[in-house]
TORKOL-4160 file (C-alpha; in steps of 0.2 Angstrom, whole numbers, padded with zeros to 4 digits, m for minus):
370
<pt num="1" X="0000" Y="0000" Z="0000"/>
<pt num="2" X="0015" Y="0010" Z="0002"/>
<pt num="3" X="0017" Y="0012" Z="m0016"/>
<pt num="4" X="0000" Y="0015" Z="m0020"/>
<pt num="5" X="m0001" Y="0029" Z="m0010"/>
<pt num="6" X="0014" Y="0035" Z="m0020"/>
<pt num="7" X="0006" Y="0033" Z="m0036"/>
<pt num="8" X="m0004" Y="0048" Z="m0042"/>
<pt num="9" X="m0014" Y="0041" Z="m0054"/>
<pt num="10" X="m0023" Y="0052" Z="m0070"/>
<pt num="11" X="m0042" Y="0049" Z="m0071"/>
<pt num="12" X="m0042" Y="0036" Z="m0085"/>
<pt num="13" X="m0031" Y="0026" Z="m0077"/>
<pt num="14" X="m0039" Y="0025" Z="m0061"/>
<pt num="15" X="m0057" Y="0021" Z="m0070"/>
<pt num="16" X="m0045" Y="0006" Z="m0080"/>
<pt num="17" X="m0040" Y="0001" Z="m0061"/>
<pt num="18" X="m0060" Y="0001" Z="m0059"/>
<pt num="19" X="m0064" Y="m0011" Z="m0070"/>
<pt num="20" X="m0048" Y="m0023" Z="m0065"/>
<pt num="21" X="m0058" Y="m0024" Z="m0051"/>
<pt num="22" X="m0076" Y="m0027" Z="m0056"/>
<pt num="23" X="m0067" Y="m0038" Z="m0065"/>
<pt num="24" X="m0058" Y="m0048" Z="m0052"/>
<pt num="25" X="m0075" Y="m0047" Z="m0040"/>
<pt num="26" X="m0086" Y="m0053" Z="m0054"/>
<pt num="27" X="m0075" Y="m0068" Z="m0056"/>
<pt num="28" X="m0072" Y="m0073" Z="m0036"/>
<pt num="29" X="m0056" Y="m0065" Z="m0034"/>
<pt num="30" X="m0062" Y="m0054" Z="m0021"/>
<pt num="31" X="m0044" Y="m0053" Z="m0014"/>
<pt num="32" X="m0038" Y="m0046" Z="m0028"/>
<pt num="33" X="m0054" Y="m0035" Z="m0029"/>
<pt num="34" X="m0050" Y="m0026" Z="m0012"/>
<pt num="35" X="m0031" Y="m0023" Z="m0015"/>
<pt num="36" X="m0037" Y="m0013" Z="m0029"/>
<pt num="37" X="m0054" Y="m0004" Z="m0022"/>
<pt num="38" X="m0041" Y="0000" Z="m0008"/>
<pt num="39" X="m0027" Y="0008" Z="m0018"/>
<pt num="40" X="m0043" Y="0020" Z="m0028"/>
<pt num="41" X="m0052" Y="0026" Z="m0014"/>
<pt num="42" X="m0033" Y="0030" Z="m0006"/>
<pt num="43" X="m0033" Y="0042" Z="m0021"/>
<pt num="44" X="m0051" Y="0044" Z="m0020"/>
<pt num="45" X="m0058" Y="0043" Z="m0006"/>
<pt num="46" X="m0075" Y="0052" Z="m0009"/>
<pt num="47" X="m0079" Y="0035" Z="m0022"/>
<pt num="48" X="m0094" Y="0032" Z="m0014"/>
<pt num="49" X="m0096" Y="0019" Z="m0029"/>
<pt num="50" X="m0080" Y="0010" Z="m0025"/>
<pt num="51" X="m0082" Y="0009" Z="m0005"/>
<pt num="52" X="m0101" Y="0000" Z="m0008"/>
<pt num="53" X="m0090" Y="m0013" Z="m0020"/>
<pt num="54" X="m0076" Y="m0016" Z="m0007"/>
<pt num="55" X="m0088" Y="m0020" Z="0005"/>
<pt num="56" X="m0094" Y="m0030" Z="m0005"/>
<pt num="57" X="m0081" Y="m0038" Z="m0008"/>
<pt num="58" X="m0076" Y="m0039" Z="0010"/>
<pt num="59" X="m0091" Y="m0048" Z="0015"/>
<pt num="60" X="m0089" Y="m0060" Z="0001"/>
<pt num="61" X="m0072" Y="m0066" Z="0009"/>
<pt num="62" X="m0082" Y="m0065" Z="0028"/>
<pt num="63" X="m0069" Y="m0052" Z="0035"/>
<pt num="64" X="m0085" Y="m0046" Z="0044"/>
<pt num="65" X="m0078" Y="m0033" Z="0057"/>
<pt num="66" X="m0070" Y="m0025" Z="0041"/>
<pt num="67" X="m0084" Y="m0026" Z="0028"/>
<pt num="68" X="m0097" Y="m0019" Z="0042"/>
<pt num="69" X="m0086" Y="m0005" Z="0044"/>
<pt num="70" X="m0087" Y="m0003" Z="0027"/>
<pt num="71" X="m0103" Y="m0005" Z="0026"/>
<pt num="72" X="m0107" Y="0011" Z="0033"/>
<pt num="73" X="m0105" Y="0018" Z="0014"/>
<pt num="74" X="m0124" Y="0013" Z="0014"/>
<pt num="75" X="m0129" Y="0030" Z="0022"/>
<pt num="76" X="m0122" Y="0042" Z="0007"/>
<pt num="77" X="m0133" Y="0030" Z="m0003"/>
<pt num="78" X="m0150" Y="0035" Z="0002"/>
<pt num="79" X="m0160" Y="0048" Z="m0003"/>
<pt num="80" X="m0163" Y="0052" Z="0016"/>
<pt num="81" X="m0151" Y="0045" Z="0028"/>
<pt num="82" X="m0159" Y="0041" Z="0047"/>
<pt num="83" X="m0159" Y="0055" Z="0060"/>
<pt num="84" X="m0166" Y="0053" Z="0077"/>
<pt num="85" X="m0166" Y="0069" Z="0088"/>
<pt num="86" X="m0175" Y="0073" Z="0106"/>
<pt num="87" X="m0182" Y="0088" Z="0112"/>
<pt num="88" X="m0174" Y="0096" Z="0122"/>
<pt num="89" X="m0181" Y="0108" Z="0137"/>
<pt num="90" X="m0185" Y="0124" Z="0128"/>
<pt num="91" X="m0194" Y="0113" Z="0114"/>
<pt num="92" X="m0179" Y="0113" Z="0100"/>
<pt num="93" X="m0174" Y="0096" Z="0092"/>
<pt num="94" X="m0160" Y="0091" Z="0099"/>
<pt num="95" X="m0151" Y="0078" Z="0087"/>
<pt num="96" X="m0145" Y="0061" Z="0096"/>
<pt num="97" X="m0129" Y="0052" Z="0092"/>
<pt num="98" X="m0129" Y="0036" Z="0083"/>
<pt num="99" X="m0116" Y="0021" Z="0088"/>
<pt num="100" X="m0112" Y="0006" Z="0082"/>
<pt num="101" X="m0097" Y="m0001" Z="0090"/>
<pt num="102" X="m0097" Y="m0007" Z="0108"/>
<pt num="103" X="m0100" Y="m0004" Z="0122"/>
<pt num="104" X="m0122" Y="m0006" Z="0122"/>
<pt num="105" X="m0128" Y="0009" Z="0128"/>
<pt num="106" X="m0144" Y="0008" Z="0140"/>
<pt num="107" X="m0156" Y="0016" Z="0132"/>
<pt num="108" X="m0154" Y="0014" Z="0114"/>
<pt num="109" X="m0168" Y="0017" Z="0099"/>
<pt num="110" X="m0164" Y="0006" Z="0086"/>
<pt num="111" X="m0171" Y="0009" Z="0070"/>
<pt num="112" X="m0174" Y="m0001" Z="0056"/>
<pt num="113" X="m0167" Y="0002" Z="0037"/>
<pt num="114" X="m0169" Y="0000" Z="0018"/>
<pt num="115" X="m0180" Y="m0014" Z="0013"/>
<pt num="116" X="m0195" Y="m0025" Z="0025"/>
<pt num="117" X="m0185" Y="m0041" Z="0021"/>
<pt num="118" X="m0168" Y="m0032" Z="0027"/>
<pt num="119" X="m0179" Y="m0027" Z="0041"/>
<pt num="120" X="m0185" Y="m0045" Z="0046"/>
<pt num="121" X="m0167" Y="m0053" Z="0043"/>
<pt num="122" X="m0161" Y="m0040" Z="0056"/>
<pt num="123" X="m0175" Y="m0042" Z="0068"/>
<pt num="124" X="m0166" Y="m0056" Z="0075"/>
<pt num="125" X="m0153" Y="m0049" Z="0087"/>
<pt num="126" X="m0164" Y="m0039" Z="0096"/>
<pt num="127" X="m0172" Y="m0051" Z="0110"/>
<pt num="128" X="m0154" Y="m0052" Z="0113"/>
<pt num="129" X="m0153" Y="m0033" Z="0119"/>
<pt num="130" X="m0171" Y="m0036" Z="0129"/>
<pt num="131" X="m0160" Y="m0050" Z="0137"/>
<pt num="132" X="m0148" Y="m0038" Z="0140"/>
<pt num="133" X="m0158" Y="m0028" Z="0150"/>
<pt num="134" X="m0158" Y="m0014" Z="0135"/>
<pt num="135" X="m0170" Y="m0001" Z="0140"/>
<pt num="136" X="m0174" Y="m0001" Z="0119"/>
<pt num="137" X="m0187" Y="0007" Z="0108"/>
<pt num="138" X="m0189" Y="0001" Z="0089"/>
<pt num="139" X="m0191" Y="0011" Z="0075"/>
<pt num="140" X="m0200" Y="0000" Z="0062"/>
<pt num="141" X="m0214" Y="0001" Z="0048"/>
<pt num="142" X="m0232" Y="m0002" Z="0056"/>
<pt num="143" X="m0235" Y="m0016" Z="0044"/>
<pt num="144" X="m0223" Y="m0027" Z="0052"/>
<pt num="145" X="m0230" Y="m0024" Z="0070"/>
<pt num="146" X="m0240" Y="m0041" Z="0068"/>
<pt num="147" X="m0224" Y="m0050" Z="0063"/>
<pt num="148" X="m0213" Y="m0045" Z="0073"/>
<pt num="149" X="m0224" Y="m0044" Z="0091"/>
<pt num="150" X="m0218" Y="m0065" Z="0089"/>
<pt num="151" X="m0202" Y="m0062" Z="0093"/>
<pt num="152" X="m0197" Y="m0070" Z="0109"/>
<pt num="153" X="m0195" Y="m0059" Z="0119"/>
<pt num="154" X="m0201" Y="m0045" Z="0109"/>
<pt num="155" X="m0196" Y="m0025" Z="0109"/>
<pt num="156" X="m0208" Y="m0010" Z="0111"/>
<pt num="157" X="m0211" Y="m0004" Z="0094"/>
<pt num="158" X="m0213" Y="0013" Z="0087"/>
<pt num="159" X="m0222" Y="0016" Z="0071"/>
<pt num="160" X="m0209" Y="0023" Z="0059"/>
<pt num="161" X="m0221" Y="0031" Z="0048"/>
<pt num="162" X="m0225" Y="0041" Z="0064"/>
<pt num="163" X="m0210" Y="0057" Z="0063"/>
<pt num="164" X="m0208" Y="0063" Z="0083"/>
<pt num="165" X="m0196" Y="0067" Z="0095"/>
<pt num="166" X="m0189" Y="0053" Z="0106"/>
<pt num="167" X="m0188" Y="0052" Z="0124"/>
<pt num="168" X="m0175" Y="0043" Z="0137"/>
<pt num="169" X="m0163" Y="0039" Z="0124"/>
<pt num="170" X="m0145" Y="0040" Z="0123"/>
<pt num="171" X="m0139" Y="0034" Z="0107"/>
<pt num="172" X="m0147" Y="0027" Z="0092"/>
<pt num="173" X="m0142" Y="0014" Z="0079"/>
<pt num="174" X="m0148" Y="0005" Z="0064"/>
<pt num="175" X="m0155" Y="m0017" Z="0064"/>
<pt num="176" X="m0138" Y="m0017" Z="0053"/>
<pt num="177" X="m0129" Y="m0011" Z="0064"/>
<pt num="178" X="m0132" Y="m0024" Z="0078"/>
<pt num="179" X="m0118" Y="m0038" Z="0073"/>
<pt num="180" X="m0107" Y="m0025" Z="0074"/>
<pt num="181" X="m0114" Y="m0015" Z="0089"/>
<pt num="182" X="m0117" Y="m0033" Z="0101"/>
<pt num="183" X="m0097" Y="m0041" Z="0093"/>
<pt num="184" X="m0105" Y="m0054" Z="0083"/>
<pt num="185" X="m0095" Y="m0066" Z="0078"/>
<pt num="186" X="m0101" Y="m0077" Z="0062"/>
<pt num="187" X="m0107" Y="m0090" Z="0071"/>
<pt num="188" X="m0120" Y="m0079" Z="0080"/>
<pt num="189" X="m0128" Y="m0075" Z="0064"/>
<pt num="190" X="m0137" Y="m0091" Z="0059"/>
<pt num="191" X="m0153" Y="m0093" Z="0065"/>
<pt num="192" X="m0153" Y="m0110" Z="0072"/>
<pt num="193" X="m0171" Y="m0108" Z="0077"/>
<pt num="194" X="m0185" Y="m0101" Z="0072"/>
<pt num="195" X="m0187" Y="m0082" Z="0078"/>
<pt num="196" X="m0204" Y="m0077" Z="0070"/>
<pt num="197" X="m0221" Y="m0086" Z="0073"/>
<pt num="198" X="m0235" Y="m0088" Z="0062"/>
<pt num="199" X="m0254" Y="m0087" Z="0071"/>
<pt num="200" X="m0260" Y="m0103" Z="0074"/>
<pt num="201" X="m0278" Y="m0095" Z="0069"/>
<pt num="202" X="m0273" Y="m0093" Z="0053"/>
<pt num="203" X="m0263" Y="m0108" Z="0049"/>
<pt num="204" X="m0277" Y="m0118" Z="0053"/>
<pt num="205" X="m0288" Y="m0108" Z="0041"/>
<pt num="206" X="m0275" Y="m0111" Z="0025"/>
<pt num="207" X="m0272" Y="m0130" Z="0031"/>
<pt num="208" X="m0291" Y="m0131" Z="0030"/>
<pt num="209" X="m0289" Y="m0124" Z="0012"/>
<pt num="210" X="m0277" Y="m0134" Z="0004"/>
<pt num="211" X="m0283" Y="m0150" Z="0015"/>
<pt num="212" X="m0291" Y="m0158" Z="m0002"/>
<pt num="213" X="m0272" Y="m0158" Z="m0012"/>
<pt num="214" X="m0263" Y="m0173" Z="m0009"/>
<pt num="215" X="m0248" Y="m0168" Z="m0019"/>
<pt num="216" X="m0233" Y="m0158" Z="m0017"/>
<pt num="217" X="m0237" Y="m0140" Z="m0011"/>
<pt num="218" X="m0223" Y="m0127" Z="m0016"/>
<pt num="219" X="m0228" Y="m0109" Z="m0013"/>
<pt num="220" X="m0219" Y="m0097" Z="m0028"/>
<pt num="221" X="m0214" Y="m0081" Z="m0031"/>
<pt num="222" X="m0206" Y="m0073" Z="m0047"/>
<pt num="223" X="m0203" Y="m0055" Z="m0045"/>
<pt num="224" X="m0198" Y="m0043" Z="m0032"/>
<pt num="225" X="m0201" Y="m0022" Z="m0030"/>
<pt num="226" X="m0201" Y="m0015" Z="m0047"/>
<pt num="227" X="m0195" Y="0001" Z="m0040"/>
<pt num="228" X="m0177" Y="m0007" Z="m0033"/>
<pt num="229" X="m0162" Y="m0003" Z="m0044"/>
<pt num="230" X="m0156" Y="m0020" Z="m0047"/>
<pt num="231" X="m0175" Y="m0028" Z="m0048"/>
<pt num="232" X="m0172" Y="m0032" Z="m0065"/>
<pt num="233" X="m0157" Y="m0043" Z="m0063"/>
<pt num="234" X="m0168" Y="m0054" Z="m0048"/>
<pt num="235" X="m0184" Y="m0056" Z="m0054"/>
<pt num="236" X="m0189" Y="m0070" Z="m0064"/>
<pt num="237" X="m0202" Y="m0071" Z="m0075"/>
<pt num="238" X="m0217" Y="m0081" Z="m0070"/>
<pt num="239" X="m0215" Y="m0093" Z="m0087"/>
<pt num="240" X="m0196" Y="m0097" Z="m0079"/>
<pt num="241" X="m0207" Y="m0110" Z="m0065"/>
<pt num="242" X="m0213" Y="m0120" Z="m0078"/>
<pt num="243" X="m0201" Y="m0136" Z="m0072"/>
<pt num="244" X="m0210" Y="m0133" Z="m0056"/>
<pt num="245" X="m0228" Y="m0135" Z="m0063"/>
<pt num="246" X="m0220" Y="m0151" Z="m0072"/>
<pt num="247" X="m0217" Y="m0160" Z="m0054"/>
<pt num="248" X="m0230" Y="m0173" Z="m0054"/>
<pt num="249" X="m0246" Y="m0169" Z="m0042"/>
<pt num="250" X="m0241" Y="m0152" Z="m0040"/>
<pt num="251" X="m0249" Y="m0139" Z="m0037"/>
<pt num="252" X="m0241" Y="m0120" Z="m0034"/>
<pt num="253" X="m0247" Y="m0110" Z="m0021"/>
<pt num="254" X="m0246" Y="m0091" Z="m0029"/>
<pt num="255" X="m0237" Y="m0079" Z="m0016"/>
<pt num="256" X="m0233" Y="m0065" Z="m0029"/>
<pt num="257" X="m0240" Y="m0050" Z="m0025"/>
<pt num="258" X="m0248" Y="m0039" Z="m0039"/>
<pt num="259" X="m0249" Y="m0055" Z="m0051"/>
<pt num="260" X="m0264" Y="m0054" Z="m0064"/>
<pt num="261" X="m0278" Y="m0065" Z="m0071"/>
<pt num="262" X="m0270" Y="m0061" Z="m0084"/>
<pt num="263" X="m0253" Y="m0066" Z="m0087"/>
<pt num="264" X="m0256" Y="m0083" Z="m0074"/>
<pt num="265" X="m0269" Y="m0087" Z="m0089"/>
<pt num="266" X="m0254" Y="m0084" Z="m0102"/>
<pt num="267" X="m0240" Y="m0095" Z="m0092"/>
<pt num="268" X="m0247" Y="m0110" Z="m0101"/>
<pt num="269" X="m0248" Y="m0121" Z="m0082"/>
<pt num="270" X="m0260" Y="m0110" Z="m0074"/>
<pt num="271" X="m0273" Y="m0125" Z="m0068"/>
<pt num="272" X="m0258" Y="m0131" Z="m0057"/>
<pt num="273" X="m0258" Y="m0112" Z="m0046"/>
<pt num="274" X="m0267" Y="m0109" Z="m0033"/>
<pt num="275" X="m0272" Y="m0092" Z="m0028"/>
<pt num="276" X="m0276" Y="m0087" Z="m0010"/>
<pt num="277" X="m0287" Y="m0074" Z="m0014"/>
<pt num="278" X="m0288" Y="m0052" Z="m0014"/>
<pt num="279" X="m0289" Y="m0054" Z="0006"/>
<pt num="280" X="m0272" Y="m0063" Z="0008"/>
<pt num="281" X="m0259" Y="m0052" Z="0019"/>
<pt num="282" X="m0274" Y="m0037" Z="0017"/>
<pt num="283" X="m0274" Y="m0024" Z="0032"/>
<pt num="284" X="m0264" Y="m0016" Z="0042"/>
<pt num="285" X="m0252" Y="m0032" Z="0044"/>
<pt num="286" X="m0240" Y="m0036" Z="0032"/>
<pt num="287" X="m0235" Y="m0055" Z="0030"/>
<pt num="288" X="m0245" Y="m0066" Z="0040"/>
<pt num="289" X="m0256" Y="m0073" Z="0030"/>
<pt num="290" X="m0239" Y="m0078" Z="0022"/>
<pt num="291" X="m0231" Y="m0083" Z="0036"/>
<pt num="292" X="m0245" Y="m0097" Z="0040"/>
<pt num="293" X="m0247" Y="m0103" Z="0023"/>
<pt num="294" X="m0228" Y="m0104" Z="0023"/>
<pt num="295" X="m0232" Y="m0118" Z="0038"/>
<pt num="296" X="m0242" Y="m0129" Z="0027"/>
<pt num="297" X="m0234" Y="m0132" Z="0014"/>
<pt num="298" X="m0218" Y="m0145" Z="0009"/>
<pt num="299" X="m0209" Y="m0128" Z="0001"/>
<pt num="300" X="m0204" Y="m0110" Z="m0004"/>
<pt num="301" X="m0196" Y="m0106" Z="m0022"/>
<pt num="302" X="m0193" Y="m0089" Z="m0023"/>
<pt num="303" X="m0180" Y="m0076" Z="m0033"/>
<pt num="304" X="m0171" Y="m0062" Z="m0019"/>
<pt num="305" X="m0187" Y="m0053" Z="m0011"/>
<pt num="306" X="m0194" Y="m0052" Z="0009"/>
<pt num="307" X="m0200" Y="m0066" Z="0007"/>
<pt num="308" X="m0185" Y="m0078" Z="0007"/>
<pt num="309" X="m0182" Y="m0069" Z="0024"/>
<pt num="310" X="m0199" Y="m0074" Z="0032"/>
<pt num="311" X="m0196" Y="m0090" Z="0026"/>
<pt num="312" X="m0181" Y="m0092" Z="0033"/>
<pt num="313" X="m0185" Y="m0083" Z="0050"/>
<pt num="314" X="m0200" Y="m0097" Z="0050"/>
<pt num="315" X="m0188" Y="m0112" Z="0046"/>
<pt num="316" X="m0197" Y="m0114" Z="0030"/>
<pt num="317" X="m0185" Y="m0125" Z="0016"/>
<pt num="318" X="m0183" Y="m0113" Z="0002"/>
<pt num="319" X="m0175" Y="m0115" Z="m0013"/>
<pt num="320" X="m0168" Y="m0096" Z="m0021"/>
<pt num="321" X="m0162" Y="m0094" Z="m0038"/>
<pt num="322" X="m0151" Y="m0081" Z="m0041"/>
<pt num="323" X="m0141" Y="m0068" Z="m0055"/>
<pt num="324" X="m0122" Y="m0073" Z="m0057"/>
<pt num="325" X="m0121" Y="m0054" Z="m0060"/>
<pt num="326" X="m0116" Y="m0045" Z="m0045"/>
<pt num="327" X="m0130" Y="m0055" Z="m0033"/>
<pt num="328" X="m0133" Y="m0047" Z="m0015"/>
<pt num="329" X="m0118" Y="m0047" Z="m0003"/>
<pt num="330" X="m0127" Y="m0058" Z="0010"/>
<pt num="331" X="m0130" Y="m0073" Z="m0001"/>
<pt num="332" X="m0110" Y="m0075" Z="m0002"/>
<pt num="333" X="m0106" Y="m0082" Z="m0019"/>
<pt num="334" X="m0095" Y="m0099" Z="m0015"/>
<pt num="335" X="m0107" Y="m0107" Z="m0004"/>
<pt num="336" X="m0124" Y="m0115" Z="m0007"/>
<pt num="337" X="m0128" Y="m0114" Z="0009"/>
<pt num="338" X="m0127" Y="m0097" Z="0020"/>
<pt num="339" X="m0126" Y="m0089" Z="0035"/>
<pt num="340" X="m0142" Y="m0084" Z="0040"/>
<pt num="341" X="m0153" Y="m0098" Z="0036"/>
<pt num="342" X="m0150" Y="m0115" Z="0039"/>
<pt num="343" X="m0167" Y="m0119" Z="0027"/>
<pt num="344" X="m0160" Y="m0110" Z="0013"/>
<pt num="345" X="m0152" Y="m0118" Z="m0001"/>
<pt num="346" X="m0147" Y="m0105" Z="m0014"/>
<pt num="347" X="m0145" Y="m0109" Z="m0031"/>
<pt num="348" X="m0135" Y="m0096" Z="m0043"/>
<pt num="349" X="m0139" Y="m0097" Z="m0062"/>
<pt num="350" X="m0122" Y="m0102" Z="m0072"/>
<pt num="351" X="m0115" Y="m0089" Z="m0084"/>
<pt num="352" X="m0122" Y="m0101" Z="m0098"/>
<pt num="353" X="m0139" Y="m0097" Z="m0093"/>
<pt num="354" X="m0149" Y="m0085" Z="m0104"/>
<pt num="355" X="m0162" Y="m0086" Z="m0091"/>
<pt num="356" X="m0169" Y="m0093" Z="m0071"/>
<pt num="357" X="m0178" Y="m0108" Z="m0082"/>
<pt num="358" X="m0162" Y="m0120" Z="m0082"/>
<pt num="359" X="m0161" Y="m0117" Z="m0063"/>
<pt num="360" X="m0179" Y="m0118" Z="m0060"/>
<pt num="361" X="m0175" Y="m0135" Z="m0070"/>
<pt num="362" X="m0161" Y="m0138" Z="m0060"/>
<pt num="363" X="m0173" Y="m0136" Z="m0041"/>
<pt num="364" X="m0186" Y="m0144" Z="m0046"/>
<pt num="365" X="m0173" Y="m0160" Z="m0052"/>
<pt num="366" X="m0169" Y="m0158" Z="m0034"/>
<pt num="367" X="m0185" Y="m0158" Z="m0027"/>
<pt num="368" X="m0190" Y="m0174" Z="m0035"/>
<pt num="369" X="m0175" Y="m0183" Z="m0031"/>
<pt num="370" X="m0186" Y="m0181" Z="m0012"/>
């Protein structure tokens, strides 16, 4: 590094170092990758671009206390980073520090981030701060109050939609924060057991609607939220599960949200899906009609959405297909299994694959082998 930090590089040599180390990332060298993300940001080190990939890369090669670090590049990334402030005694907002290393402080507001799915992968670690004897607060959307009231034992949540001044708090961090903020080490992060509960009321209700099906039961999903920048690298589309549909007895329970008459008429296996109905995870809960129909049946198959996390929070098996092009940091590239969910079995489509059919084909080979 000492020679790197000699080296004055002109602009078009750095964007050529740049692409050596897409390069080297794209194709599993991620050691290479952060020598040279390392040696640009030295020169640049506003590249908010090139600190998001070398933590990328970082977590791909599990240097955890470094790629969390890294991590925090996440911030210049949104559009309106989190701020938590009190009020203080002549009325003004009074901003509120954040922290994310130890030690715990004992009043903490923890707030959640980015996507529901993040959201619920997160939610994990904090019974561990109620153990503590955390005096905590928990900033989250209001949809997921139903969910996440099954966490044992469960938080005092705040509706994040809600904008107000906080009380009693010292500091305030983020649900990404937590490994980093309770020195997690990588074996803490699986969850061994099932941390989220579906309601026995409603299981009983979708059991009782799929009692007359005697074949295999896979619930399916193909797409994830338009509106996220790398949706279109994800998603599948719904023609893709076709394999599935194949598996003999079959029948697919449809978990998509937003999925039309129309295009489940056009996908040519349409008598094998099944449709819960408009009322399916209506209301002012998010996910737990999901979360009990998740119980009943023998599987999940489902590209990068919230839903692989609820699944896995529940113990659900799930298969997930996913891009070879840059997939998300937390599904580490060389390993089929991962470190958050033991029900998990990811499968990444090979560079030959023009689409997710040949690894839809692939699962469900695998799921007949059962």
């Amino acid at each position: 590094m000492s020679d790197a930090k000699k080296f004055k590089p002109n602009a078009e040599e750095l964007t050529a170092a740049v692409r050596v180390a897409d390069r080297e990332q794209a194709e599993g060298r991620f050691d290479n990758a952060v020598g040279i993300y390392k040696a640009v940001l030295m020169q640049i080190p506003a590249y908010v671009e090139g600190q998001a990939k070398l933590a990328r890369a970082l977590f791909s090669l599990r240097r955890w206390s470094e790629a969390w670090e890294a991590f925090d590049i996440r911030f210049k990334l949104m559009d309106t980073p989190p701020q938590v402030s009190a009020r203080a005694a002549d009325g003004s907002p009074q901003p509120i520090p954040r922290v994310s290393k130890p030690p715990v402080p004992q009043r903490l507001l923890v707030m959640a981030e980015q996507g529901m799915g993040d959201t619920i992968q997160f939610a994990r670690f904090l019974p561990r701060l109620v153990d503590m004897g955390v005096d905590l607060q928990v900033v989250v959307p209001q949809k997921l109050f139903g969910l996440l009231r099954t966490l044992h034992p469960a938080p005092p949540l705040l509706a994040g939609e809600v904008p107000s001044a906080v009380t009693n708090v010292e500091r305030w961090t983020t649900m990404m924060d937590l490994p980093r903020l309770l020195d997690l080490k990588e074996e803490d992060y699986l969850a061994r057991d099932p941390y989220l509960r579906a309601d026995p009321v409603r299981i009983a209700r979708w059991r009782a609607w799929l009692g007359e099906y005697e074949g295999p039961l896979i619930a399916f999903a193909w797409r994830g939220n338009p509106e996220h920048k790398l949706d279109a690298k994800r998603s599948a589309r719904l023609e893709d599960f076709a394999p599935l549909a194949a598996i003999a007895d079959v029948k697919l329970i449809c978990l998509q949200q937003n999925a039309t008459d129309e295009e489940i008429a056009a996908c040519g296996f349409g008598d094998k899906i099944l449709r819960p109905g408009p009322d399916f995870d209506s209301g002012l809960d998010a996910f737990l009609d999901s979360a009990a129909l998740l119980m009943c049946v023998d599987r999940l198959v489902c590209v990068d959405t919230s839903l692989i996390h609820l699944a896995g929070a529940l113990h659900c098996p799930t298969d997930m297909p996913i891009t070879n092009e840059w997939p998300d940091w937390r599904w580490l590239d060389d390993a089929t299994q991962n470190v958050w969910y033991p029900t998990l079995k990811i499968w990444m489509r090979q560079k030959d694959d023009a689409d997710y059919g040949a690894v839809l084909a692939r699962i469900a080979a695998d799921f007949s082998k059962d």
